[in-house]
C-alpha positions as CSV (number, residue, x, y, z in Angstrom):
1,X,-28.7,-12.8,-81.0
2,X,-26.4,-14.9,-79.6
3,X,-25.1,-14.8,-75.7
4,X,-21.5,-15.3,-75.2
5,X,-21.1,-15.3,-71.1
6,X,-22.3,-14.0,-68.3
7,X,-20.6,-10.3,-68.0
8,X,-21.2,-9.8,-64.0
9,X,-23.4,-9.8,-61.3
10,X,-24.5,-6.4,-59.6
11,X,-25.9,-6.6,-55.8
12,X,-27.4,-3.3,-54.5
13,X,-25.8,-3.1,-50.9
14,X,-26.5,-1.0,-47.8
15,X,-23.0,-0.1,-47.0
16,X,-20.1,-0.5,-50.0
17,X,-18.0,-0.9,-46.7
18,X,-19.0,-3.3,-45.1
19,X,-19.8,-5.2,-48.2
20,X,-16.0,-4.4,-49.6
21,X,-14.6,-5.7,-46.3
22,X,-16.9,-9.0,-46.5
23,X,-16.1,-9.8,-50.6
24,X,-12.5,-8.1,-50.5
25,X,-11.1,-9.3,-46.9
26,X,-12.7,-12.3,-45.9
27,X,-13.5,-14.1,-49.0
28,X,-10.4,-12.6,-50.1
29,X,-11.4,-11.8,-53.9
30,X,-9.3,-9.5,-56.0
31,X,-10.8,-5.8,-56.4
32,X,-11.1,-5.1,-60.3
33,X,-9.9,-0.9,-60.8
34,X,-11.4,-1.0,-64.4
35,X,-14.8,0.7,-62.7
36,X,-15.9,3.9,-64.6
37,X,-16.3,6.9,-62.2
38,X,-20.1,6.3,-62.1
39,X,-22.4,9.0,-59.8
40,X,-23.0,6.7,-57.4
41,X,-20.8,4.6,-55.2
42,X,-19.6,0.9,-55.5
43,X,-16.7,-1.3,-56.0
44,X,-16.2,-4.1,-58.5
45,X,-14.5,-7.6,-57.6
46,X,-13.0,-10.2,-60.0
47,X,-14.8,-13.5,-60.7
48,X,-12.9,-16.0,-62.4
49,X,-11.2,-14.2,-66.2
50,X,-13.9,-12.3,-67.3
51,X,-16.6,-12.2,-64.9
52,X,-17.0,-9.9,-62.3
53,X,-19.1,-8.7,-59.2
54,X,-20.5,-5.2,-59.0
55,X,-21.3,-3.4,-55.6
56,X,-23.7,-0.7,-56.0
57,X,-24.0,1.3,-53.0
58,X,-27.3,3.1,-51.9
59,X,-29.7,0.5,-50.5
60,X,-31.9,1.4,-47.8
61,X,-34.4,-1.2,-46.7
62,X,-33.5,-4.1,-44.3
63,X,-31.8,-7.6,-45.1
64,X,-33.9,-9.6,-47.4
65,X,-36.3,-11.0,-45.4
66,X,-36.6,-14.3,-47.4
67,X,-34.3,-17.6,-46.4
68,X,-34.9,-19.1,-49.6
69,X,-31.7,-19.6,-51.9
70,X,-33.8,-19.1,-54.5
71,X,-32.4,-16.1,-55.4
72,X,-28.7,-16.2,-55.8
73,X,-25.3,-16.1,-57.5
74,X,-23.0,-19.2,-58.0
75,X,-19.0,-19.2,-58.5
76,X,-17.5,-22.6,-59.9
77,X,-14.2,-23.7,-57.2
78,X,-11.7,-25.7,-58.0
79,X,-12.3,-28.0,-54.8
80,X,-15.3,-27.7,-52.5
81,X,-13.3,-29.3,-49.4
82,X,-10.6,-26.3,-49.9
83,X,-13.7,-23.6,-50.0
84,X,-15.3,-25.6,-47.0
85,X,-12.3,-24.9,-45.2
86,X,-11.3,-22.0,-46.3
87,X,-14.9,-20.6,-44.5
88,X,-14.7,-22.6,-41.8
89,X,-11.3,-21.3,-41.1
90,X,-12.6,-17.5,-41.9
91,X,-14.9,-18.2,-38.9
92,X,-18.2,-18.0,-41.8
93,X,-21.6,-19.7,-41.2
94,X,-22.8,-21.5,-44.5
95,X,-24.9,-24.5,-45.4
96,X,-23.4,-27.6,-46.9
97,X,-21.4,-29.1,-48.5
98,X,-24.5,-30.6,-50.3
99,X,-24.7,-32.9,-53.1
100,X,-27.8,-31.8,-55.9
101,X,-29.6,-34.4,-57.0
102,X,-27.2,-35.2,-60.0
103,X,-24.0,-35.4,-57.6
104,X,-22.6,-32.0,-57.6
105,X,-21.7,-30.6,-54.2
106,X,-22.7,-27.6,-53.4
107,X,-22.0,-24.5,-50.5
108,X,-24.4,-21.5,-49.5
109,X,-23.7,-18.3,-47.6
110,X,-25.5,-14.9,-46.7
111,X,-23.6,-12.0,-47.1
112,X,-24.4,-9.0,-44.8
113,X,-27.3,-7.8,-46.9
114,X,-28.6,-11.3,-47.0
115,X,-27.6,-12.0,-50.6
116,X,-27.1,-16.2,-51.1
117,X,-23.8,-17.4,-52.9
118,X,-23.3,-20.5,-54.0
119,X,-20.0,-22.1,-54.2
120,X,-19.8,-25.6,-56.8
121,X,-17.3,-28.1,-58.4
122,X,-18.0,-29.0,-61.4
């Protein structure tokens, strides 16, 4: 078997909302329409060409309770001062920029159900 990509990345969310307003609105990515009417609610978002972000709604338990970024997705940005300032200018609390050990800078932020992104430059 060979892999070709990563397809997308699902995150089970308390409120499609509220998670539709945070991806959507504030970090402003593009809504993808191809979603099948599944029995359950959602919403899927474009990353990069071929990737994409899945919303599944339905969660019930708290935030994730751990602050680790152990757990968490990471988007490639063209420039990591433009996505600094594009959150600071959204009003968004994050972590970094910081470089990784082998120079690449790196940006982390919750979103409301205390999933980690990562934002990097490659």
């Amino acid at each position: 078997m060979k892999i070709k990509e990563i397809n997308h990345v699902a995150l089970y969310v308390r409120d499609v909302g509220v998670s539709m307003k945070f991806y959507g609105e504030t970090l402003e990515l593009e809504q993808d329409f191809r979603r099948p009417a599944f029995d359950f609610g959602g919403a899927w978002y474009k990353l990069g060409s071929r990737q994409s972000l899945h919303l599944l709604d339905g969660r019930t338990d708290e935030e994730i309770s751990s602050s680790s970024r152990r757990n968490h997705f990471a988007v490639e940005v063209e420039s990591i001062k433009e996505c600094e300032a594009f959150l600071r200018n959204k009003g968004l609390e994050f972590m970094g920029p910081k470089l990784r050990p082998d120079g690449v800078p790196q940006i982390f932020l919750k979103d409301p159900d205390g999933y980690w992104m990562e934002f990097t430059e490659l």
